[in-house]
NUDOFI-961921 format. One line per 10 residues: number of its first residue (from 1); for each residue x, y, z of C-alpha. Coordinates in Angstrom, 1 decimal. Example, Ala and Ser with C-alpha at 12.3 -4.5 7.8 and 13.67 -1.06 7.14 Angstrom:
<atoms>
1 = 12.3:-4.5:7.8; 13.7:-1.1:7.1 $
</atoms>
This chain:
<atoms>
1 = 185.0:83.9:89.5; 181.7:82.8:91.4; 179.9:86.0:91.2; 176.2:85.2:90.6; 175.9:85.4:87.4; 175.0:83.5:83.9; 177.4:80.4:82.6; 177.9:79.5:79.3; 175.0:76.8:79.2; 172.8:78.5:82.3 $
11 = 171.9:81.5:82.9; 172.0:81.7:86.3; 174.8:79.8:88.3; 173.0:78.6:91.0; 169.6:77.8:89.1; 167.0:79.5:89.9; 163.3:77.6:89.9; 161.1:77.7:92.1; 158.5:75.2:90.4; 157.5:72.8:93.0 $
21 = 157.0:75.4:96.4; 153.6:76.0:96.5; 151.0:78.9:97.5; 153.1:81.6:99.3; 151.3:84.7:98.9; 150.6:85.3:102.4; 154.2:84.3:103.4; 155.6:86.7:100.8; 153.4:89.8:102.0; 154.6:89.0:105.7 $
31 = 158.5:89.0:104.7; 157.9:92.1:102.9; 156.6:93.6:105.9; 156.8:97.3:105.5; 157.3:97.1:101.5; 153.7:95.3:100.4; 151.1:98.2:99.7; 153.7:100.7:99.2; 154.9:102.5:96.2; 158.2:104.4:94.8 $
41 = 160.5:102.3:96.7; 164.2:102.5:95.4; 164.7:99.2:96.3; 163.6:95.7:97.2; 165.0:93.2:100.0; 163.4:89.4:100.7; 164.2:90.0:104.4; 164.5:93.4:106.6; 165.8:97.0:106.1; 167.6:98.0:102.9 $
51 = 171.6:99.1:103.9; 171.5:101.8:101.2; 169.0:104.5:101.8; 167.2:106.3:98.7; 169.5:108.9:98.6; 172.7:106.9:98.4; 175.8:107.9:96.2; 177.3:104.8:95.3; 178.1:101.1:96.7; 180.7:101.3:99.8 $
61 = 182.8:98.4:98.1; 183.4:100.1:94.9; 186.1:103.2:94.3; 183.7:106.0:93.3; 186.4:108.0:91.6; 187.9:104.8:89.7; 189.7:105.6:86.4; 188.2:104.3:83.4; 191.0:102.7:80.6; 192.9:98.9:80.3 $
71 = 191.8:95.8:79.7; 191.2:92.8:81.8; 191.7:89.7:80.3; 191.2:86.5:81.7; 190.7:82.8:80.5; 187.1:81.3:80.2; 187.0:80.2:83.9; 185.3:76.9:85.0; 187.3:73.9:83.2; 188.6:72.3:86.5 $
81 = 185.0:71.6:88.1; 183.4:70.4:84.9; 180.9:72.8:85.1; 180.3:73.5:81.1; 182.3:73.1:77.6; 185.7:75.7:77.6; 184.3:77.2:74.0; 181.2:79.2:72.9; 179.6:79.0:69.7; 177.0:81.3:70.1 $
91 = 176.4:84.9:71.3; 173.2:84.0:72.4; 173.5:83.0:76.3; 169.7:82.6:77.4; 168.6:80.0:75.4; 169.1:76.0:75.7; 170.7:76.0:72.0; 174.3:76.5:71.7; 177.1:77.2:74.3; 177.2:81.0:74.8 $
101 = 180.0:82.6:76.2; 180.8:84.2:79.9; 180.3:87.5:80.6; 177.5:88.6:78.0; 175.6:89.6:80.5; 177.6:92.8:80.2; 175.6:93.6:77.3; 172.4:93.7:79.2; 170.8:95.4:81.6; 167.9:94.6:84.1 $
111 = 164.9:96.2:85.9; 167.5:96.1:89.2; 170.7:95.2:90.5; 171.9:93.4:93.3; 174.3:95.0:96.3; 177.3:92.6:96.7; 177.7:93.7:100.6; 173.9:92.5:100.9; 172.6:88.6:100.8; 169.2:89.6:99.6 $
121 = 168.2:93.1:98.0; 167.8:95.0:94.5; 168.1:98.5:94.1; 166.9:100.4:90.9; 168.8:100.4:87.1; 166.3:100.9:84.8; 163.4:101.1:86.9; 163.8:104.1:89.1; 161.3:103.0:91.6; 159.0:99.6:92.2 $
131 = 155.4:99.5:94.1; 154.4:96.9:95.5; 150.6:95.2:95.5; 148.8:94.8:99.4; 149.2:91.3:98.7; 152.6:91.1:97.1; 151.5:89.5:94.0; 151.9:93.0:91.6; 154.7:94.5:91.3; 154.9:97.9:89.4 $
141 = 158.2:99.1:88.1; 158.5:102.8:87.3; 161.0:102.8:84.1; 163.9:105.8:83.7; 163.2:107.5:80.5; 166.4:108.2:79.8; 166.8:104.4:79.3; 168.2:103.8:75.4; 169.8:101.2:74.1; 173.5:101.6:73.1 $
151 = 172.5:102.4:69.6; 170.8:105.4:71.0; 167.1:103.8:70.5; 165.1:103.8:73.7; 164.1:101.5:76.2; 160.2:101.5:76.8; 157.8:99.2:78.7; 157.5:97.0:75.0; 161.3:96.0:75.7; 160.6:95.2:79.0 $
161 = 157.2:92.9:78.4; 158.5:91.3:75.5; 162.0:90.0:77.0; 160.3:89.0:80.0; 157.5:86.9:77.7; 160.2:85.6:75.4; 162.4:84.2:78.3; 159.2:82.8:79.8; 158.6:81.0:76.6; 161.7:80.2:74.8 $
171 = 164.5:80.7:77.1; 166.6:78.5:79.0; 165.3:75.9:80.9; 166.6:77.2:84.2; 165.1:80.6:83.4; 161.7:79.7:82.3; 161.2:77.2:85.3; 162.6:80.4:87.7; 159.7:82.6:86.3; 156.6:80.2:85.9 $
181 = 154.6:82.0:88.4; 154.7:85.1:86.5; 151.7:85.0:85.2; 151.5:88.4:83.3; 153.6:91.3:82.1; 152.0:94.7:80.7; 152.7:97.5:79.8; 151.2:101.1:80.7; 152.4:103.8:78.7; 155.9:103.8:77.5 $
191 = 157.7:104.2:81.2; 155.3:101.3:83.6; 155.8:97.5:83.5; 153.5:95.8:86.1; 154.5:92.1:86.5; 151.9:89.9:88.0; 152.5:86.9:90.2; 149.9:83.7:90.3; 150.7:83.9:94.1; 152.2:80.6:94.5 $
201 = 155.6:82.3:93.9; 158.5:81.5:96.5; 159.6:85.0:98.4; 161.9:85.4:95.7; 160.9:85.1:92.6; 160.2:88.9:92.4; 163.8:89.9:92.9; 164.4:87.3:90.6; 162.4:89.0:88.0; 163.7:92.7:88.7 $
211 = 167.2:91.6:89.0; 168.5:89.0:86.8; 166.2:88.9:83.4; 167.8:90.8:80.7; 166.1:93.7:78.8; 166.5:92.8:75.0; 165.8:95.3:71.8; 162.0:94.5:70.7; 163.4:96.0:67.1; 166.2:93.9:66.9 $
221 = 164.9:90.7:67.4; 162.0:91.5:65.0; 162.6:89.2:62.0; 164.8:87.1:64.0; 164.6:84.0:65.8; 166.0:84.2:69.2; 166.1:80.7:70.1; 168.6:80.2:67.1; 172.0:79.9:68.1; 173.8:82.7:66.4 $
231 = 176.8:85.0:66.3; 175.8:88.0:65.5; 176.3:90.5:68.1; 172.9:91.3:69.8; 171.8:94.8:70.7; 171.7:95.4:74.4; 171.7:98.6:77.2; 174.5:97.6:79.1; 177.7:99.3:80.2; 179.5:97.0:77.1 $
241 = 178.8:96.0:73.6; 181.2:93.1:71.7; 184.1:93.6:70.2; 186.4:91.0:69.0; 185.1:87.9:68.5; 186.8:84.6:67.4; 184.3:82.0:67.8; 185.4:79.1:70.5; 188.8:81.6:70.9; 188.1:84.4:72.4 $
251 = 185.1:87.6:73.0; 185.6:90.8:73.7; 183.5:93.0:75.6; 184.3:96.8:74.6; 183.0:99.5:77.8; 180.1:101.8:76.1; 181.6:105.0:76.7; 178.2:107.0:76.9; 176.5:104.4:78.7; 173.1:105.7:79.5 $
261 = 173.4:104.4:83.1; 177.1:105.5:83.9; 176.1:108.1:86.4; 173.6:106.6:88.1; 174.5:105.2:92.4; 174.0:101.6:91.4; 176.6:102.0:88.6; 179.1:104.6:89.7; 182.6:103.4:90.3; 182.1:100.0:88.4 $
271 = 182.3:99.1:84.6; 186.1:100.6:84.7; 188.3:98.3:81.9; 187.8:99.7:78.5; 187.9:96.2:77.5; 187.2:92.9:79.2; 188.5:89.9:77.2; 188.0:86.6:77.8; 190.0:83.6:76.0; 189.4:80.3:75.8 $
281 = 192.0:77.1:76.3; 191.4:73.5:75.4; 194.6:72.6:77.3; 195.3:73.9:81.2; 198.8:74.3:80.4; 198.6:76.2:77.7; 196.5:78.5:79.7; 198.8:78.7:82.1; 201.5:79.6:79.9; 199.7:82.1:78.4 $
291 = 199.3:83.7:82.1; 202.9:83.3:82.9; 203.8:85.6:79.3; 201.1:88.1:80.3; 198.5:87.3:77.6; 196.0:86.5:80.4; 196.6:89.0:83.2; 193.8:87.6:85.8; 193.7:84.4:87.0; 191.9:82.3:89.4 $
301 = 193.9:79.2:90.0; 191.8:76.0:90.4; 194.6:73.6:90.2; 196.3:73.1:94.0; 199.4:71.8:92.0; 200.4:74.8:90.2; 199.2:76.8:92.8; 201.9:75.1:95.0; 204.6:74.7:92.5; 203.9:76.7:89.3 $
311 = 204.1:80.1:90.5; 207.8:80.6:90.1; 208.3:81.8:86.8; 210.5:85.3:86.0; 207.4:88.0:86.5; 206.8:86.3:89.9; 210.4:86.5:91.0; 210.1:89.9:89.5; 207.0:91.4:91.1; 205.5:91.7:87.6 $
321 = 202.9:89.0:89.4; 201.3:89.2:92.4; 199.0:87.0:94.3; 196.4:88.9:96.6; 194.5:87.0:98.8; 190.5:87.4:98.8; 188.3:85.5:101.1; 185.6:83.3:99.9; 182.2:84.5:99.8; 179.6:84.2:102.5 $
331 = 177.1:82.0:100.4; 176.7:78.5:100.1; 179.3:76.4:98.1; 178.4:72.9:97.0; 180.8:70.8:95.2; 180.8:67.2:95.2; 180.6:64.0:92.8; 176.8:63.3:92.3; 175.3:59.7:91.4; 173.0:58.9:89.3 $
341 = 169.6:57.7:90.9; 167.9:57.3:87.7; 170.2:54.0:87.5; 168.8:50.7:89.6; 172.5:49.8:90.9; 172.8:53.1:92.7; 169.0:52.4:94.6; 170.3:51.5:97.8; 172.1:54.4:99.5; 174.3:51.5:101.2 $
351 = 175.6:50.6:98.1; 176.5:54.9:97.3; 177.7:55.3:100.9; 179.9:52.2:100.5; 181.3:53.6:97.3; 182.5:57.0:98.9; 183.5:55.4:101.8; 187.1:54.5:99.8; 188.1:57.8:99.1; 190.9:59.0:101.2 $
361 = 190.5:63.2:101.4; 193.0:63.2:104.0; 195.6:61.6:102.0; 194.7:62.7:98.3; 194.6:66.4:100.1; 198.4:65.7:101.2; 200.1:63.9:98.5; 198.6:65.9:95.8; 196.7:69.0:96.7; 199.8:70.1:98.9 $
371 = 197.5:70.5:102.2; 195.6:73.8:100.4; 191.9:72.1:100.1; 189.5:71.5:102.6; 186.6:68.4:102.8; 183.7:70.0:101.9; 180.6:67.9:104.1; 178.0:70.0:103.6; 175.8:70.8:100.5; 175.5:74.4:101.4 $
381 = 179.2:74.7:102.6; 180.6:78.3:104.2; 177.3:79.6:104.9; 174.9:79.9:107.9; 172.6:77.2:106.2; 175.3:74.3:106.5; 174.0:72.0:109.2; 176.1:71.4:112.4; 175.7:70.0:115.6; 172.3:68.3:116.7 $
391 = 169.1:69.6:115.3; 167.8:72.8:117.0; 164.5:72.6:118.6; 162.7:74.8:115.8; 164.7:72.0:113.3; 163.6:69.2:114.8; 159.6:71.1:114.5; 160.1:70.4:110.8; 161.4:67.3:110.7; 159.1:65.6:113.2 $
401 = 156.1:65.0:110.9; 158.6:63.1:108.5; 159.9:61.2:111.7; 159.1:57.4:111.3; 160.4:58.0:107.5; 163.9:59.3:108.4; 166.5:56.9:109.5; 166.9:55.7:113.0; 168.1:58.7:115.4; 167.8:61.0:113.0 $
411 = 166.4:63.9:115.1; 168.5:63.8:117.8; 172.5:63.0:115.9; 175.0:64.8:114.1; 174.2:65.2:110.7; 176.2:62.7:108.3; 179.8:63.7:107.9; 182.2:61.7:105.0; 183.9:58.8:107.1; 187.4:60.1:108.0 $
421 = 189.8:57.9:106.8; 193.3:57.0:108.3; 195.3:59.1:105.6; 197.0:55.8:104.4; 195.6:56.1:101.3; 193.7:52.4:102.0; 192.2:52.6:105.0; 191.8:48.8:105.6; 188.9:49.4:108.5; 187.1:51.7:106.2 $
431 = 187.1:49.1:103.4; 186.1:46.1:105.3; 182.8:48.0:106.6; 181.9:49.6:102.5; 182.7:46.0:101.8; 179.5:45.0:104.4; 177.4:47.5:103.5; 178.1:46.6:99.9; 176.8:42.7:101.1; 173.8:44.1:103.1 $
441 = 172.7:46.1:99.7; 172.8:42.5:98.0; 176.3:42.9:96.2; 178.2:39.4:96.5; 181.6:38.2:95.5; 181.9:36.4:92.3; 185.7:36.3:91.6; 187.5:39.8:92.2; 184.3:41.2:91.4; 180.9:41.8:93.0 $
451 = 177.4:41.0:91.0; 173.9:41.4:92.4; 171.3:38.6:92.3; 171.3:38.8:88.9; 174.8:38.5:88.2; 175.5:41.7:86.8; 178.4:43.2:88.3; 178.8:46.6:90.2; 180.5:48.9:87.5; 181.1:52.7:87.7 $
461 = 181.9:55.1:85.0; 183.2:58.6:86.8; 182.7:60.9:84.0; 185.2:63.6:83.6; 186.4:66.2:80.6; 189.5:67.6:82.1; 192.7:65.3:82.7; 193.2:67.2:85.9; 191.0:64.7:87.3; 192.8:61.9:86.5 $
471 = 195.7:61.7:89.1; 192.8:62.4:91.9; 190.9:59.9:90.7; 193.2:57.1:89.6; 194.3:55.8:93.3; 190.5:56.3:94.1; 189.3:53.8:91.3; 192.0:51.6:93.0; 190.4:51.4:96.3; 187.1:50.7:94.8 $
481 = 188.4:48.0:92.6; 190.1:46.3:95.8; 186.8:46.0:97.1; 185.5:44.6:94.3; 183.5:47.5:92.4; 184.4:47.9:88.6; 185.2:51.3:88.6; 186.7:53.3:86.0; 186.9:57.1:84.7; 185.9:58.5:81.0 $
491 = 187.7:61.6:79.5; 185.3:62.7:76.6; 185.7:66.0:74.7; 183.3:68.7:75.8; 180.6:68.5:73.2; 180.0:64.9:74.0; 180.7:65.8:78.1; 177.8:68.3:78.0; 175.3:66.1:75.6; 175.7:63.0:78.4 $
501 = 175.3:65.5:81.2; 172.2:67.0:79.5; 170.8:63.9:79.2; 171.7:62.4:82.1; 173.8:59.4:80.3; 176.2:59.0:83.2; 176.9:57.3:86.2; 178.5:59.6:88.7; 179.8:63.5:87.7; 181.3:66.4:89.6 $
511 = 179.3:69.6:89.7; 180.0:72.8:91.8; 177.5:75.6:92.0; 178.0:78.7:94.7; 174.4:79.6:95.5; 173.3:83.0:95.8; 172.8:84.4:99.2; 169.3:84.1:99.7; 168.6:80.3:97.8; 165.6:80.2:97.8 $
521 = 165.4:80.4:94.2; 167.8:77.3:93.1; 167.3:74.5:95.5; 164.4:73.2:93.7; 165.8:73.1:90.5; 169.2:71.2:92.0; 167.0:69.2:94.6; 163.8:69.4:93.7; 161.2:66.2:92.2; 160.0:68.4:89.7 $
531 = 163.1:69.1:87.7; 164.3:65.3:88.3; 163.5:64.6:84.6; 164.1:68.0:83.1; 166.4:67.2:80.6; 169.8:69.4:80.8; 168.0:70.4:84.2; 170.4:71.0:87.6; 169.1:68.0:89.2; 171.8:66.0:88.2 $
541 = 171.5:63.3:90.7; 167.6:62.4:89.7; 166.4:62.7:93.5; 162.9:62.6:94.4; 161.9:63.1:97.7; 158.9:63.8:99.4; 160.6:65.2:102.7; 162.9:67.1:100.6; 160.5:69.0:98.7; 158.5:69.7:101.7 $
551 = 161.3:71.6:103.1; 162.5:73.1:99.3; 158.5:74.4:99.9; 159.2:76.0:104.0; 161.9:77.3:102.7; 160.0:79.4:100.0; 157.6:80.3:102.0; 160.3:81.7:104.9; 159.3:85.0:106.3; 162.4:85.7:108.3 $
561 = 166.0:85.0:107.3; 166.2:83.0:111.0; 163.3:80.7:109.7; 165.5:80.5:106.0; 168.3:79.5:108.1; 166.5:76.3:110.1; 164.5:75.2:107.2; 167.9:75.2:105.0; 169.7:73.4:107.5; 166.9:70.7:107.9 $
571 = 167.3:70.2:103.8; 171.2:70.0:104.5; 170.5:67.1:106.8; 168.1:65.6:104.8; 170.3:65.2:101.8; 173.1:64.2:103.6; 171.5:61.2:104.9; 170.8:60.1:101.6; 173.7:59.8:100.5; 173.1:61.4:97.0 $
581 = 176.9:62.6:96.4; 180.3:62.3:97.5; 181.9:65.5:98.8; 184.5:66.7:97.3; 186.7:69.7:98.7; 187.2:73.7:98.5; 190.2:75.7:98.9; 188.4:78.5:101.2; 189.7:81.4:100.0; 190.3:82.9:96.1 $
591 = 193.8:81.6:94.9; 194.3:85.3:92.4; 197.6:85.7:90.8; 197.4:89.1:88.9; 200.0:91.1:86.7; 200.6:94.5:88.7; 198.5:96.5:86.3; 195.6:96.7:88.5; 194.3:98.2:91.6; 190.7:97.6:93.8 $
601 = 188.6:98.7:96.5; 190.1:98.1:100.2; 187.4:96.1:101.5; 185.8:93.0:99.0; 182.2:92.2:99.7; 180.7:89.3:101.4; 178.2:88.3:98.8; 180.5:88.5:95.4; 184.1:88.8:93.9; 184.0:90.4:90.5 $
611 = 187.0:91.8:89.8; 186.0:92.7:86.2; 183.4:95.2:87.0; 184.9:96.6:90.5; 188.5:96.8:89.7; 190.5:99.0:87.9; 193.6:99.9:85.1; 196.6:101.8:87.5; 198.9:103.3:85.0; 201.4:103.8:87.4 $
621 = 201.8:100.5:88.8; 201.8:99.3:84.9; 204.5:102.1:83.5; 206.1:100.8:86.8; 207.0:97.2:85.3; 206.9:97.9:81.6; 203.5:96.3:80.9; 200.5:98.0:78.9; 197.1:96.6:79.9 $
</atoms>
């Protein structure tokens, strides 16, 4: 599921700092235009009109009259990209100790919520209404009173100041860098939080604030430490509480059946399962069994294989299992194998391009994803910010100042695509030129290998925690060895996967992350110099670049989503030309395979798929194949 949302280690999917963009005050007052200096708005949008107007009954992509009952159970999602650990030893999701588990954000709720159908806007949970400073930096929510906790204890201003200060100071990495422009939250009276912005905020960080922090219980963490990794359930607002837990096995989330909020437009016709549970699986196959039996009834499949050749057993044949199909979202999808800059024999981007130069997409897409993937070429793939083409005039505006830095016809090519090789699997013509790049980066044969001037040779560690990697990679590692680079793969168990990834003890790794539509708020924190060193930071790759964080810092201060658009696709260019990664692929569309238990809206939204919260328990279709949910 790539609804923005938190991840076991992160909070926020995409990452969401905006550390290193500079003053943007007066931009941020301009793209409000019409919202700064007002007050008692219902919502909040980075860029024009809101769809929903005040009055608004309910979001147009959820079933308003949706029957509340079932469960939803699906496996802990994520394994196949390596994107975090498959177990959770911690109920505690917003801090950098422990790995939390999916979905608690459930148990929270925020200031606002976002409107799937919508790439940038917030309309009101707990705070009813939102004013807005003349020059955007203060932001003054207006809290419902008939906020409470699910314990039936209220939800004031204090709740609201001391989460925000707590996550500030103590939270996850990727939270605290998102909100270090805030630079105060008060309280006035028991109903008002005003947050204050230093005014070097990017246009985002507000809805950042109002839409994605989580209001915790002041009294419950009294006495406790919250950066301590712990399993005790924690109090929260939110339309679910925990159930079941068995620690790295499985968490259930059980629906609050008088949840404060139930009735409100932003919340009406979603929060429908009784129960949500989620399960965790060390081994694929075992998780796919467990699908096939009905002891998962949801499931995303990542694996093109089984996709192909798996989906055959009985309840298919039956049509006890069906497979829907979803489109992808429109927001950008990067997914790719990053390297390491932080390590000398990866300093020349010859030597990188060389090295992905040898992988064959178009033949590792036919022999053994069955045709289903496509290359991905872009770091902000499936959205409008993906550069194509040559460089529009108001593109080239924002590269020329960087002109004599940026390599030779630059501002008027294509930007850099992933060679297409012949679909052989060993594209000779392809490996003679990485072999010369690899020579003109100072690489020269010494026996079967190659060694730089020092003699060291050129060896590369992929490092991976799921076997399903293994049968992509293995003919891969064989091109690279014919050309001379030592290259192998390292399977290590999750623990020891995320403490090398955290601190950066690796040579190249595979990391997907679907950005948010408006990303302003994570391409610093993935690209940016600032979180280069940020230990377990998103910047897995180490780059520091002047140009790039130049345009990371036009972006933020974008006052029209046109001007987002050619200042995102100027950063696409920029990073593909240097050659940071190695693109991997995307299927393009949600593989879902689904017992017949469960029904949904007609129409998904453009900006999320979260199935969990928008679909619903059908009785009928359930008595109608024997199957309780």
């Amino acid at each position: 599921m790539t609804v923005w949302r938190p991840s076991r280690r992160s909070v926020l999917l995409s990452g969401i700092a905006s550390a290193f963009l500079g003053p943007a005050s007066q931009a941020l007052a301009t793209s409000l235009a019409g919202v700064a200096g007002k007050s008692g708005l219902h919502g909040l949008s980075v860029f024009g009109e809101l769809k929903y107007p005040p009055d608004f009954s309910h979001f147009d992509y959820v079933n308003s009259d949706a029957p509340k009952g079932g469960s939803f159970v699906f496996a802990a999602p994520n394994w196949y990209y390596n994107q975090s650990p498959n177990t959770f030893n911690t109920l505690n999701g917003y801090t950098f100790r422990g790995d939390g588990p999916p979905r608690i954000e459930l148990v929270f709720d925020t200031l606002m919520v976002p409107a799937l159908d919508e790439p940038d806007s917030l309309y009101g949970l707990v705070a009813k209404s939102v004013s807005v400073s003349e020059d955007g930096n203060r932001f003054t929510f207006d809290l419902r009173e008939e906020a409470r906790f699910n314990d039936g204890t209220p939800l004031t201003s204090a709740d609201v100041v001391f989460s925000f200060e707590t996550l500030k100071q103590h939270g996850h990495p990727d939270i605290s860098q998102s909100i270090r422009q805030m630079s105060s939250v008060t309280a006035d009276g028991d109903h008002r939080v005003i947050v204050t912005f230093t005014g070097e905020q990017s246009v985002k960080e507000p809805l950042i604030v109002a839409g994605t922090l989580p209001i915790f219980s002041t009294a419950f963490y009294a006495g406790r430490n919250f950066e301590a990794a712990t399993m005790t359930p924690p109090l929260g607002s939110g339309p679910y509480r925990i159930g079941a837990v068995s620690p790295g096995r499985s968490i259930a989330f059980e629906r609050v059946a008088d949840y404060w909020a139930k009735d409100l437009p932003v919340t009406r016709g979603r929060y429908n399962f009784d129960h949500i549970r989620v399960e965790f699986y060390q081994d694929p196959d075992v998780e796919f069994e467990a699908f096939a039996k009905g002891a998962v009834t949801w499931r995303e499949e990542q694996a093109s294989k089984n996709w192909a050749t798996r989906y055959t057993f009985p309840a298919v044949r039956e049509g006890k299992v069906k497979k829907p199909d979803f489109p992808s979202e429109r927001r950008a999808d990067m997914y790719g194998w990053f390297f390491n800059l932080r390590r000398a024999k990866f300093a020349d981007p010859r030597t990188r391009r060389a090295i992905g130069m040898v992988f064959d997409f178009t033949w590792t897409n036919k022999n053994l994803f069955y045709g289903l993937y496509q290359r991905s070429t872009s770091f902000f793939e499936g959205s409008d910010f993906a550069a194509t083409g040559l460089p529009s005039p108001a593109e080239v505006a924002l590269l020329q100042p960087f002109a004599e830095t940026l390599p030779p016809g630059f501002l008027d090519g294509p930007p850099v695509m992933p060679p297409l090789a012949d679909g052989s699997g060993r594209d000779r013509k392809l490996m003679q030129v990485a072999v010369g790049l690899l020579r003109d980066a100072g690489w020269q044969p010494k026996g079967n290998r190659l060694v730089n001037a020092a003699g060291e040779p050129l060896a590369i560690e992929f490092l991976i925690q799921s076997p399903a990697f293994e049968r992509v990679l293995t003919p891969y590692l064989a091109n690279l060895k014919a050309i001379g680079v030592d290259a192998s793969m390292r399977l290590v168990d999750a623990a020891q996967y995320q403490r090398r990834r955290g601190d950066f003890q690796f040579d190249i790794i595979a990391s997907r992350t679907m950005f948010d539509a408006t990303p302003i708020d994570g391409i610093e924190q993935i690209f940016g110099s600032a979180a280069a060193d940020v230990s377990s930071g998103s910047n897995l790759a180490g780059l520091k670049d002047p140009i790039v964080d130049s345009l990371i810092a036009t972006a933020g201060r974008s006052e029209s989503r046109d001007a987002l658009i050619t200042s995102m696709r100027a950063l696409d260019r920029v990073l593909r030309a240097r050659e940071i990664w190695i693109p991997a692929w995307l299927p393009g569309a949600h593989r879902v395979a689904c017992w017949d238990i469960f029904a949904w809206p007609e129409a998904k939204p453009a900006y999320g798929f979260s199935p969990e919260t928008t679909w619903w328990y059908d009785r009928e279709r359930a008595a109608a194949i024997g199957k309780q949910g």
